[in-house]
C-alpha positions in Angstrom: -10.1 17.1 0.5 -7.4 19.2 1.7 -7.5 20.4 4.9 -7.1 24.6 5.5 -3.8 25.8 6.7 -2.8 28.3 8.8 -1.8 31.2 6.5 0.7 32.5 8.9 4.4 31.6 9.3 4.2 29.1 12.9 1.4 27.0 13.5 1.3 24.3 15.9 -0.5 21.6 18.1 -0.8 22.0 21.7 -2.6 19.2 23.4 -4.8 18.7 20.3 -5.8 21.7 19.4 -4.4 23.5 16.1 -3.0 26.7 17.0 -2.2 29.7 14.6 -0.2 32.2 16.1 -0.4 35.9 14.8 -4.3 35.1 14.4 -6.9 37.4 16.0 -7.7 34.2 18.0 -5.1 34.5 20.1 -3.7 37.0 22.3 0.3 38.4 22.8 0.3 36.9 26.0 -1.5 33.4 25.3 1.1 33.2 22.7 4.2 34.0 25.1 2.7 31.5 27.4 2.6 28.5 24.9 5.8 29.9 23.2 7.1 28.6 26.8 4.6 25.6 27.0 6.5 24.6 23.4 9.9 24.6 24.1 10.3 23.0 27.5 7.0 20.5 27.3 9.2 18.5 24.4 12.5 18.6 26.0 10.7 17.2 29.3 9.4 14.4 27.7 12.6 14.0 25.5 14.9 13.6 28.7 12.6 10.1 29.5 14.5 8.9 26.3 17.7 9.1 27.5 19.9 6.5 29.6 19.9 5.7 32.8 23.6 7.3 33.6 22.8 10.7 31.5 19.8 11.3 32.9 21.0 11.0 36.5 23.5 14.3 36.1 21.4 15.8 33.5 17.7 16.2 34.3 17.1 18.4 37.0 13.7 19.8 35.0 12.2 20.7 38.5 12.8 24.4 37.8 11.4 24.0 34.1 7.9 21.8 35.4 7.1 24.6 38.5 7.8 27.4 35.4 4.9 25.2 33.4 2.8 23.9 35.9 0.2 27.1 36.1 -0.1 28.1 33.0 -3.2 26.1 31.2 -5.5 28.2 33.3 -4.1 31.3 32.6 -3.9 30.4 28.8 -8.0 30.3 29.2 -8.3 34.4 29.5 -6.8 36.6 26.4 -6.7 39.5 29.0 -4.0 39.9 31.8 -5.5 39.4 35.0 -4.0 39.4 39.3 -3.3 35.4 38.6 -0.9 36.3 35.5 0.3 38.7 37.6 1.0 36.0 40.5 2.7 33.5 38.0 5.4 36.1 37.1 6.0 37.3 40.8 6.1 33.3 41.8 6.8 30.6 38.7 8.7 33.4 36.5 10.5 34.5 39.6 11.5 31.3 40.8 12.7 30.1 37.3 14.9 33.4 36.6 16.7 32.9 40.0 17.3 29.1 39.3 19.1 30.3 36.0 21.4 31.8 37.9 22.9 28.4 39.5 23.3 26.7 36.5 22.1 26.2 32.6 18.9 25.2 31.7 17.6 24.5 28.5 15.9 27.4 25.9 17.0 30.0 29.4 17.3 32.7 26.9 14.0 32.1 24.7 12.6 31.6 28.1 14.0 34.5 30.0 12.7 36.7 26.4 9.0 35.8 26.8 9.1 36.5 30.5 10.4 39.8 30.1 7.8 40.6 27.3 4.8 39.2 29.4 6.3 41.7 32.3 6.3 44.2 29.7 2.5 43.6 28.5 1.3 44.0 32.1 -1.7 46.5 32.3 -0.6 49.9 34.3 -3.8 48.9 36.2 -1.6 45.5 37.8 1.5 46.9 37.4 2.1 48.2 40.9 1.3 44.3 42.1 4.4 43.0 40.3 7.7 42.3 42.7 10.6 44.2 42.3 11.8 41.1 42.5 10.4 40.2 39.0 11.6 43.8 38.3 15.5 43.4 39.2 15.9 39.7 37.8 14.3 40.3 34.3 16.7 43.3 33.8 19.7 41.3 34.7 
C-alpha cells in the first residue's frame, strides 16, 4: 500500500512529523519558523562532519543556535502572540546584528523570513516590536 503524499510542491520532516506546507494545517508563520528550523538545523549538524582544522575557523553557529533555540514553543500556536513578538525583538534581533560582523550561512533566506514574520505581526502587537527589529530588517 502506498502511502498518501503531500499534494503540494515542499513537504518535509521535522523531528518526525510529516509536514505539508501550503496546507490549511499550518499557518504563514509556523511555516516561516520551520522554513528557518530547515535550513540551519542541517548545516548545524553537518559542521560535526567536518575536520578538526576547518571546523576550528569555521563553526561559529552560536549566532545560528540562539536564532533556533525558542522557536518549538512558538511553533505550538498558529496565531502570533507577545512571545513571537519577544523572539523577533531578542533571537531575530540578535541574529540580524551578528550578520553584520561576518557571513553566516542561508543570511539572506534567513534575513527574508524574519522580515515576513515582522511583517505578519497583528496591529494589535505591533506597537511592542523594537525599532530595533524595525531599523535592522530594513537594512
Amino acid at each position: 500500500m502506498r502511502k498518501a503524499q503531500c499534494p503540494l510542491t515542499y513537504s518535509g520532516h521535522l523531528s518526525g512529523l510529516h509536514i505539508c506546507k501550503g496546507t490549511k494545517l499550518l499557518t504563514r508563520k509556523q511555516e516561516l519558523y520551520i522554513d528557518i528550523l530547515e535550513l540551519l538545523l542541517p548545516h548545524a549538524r553537518n559542521v560535526q562532519t567536518w575536520g578538526m582544522l576547518r571546523r576550528t575557523f569555521y563553526s561559529d553557529l552560536y549566532p545560528e543556535l540562539e536564532l533556533v533555540h525558542n522557536i518549538p514553543p512558538l511553533l505550538a500556536k498558529g496565531e502570533f502572540c507577545k512571545e513571537d513578538v519577544f523572539w523577533l525583538n531578542t533571537q531575530a534581533c540578535n541574529y540580524l546584528e551578528q550578520l553584520r560582523k561576518g557571513d553566516h550561512p542561508h543570511c539572506s533566506a534567513i534575513k527574508y523570513d524574519i522580515q515576513q514574520l515582522e511583517n505578519l505581526v497583528p496591529s494589535e502587537l505591533n506597537e511592542s516590536l523594537s525599532k530595533r527589529l524595525i531599523e535592522l530588517v530594513q537594512t
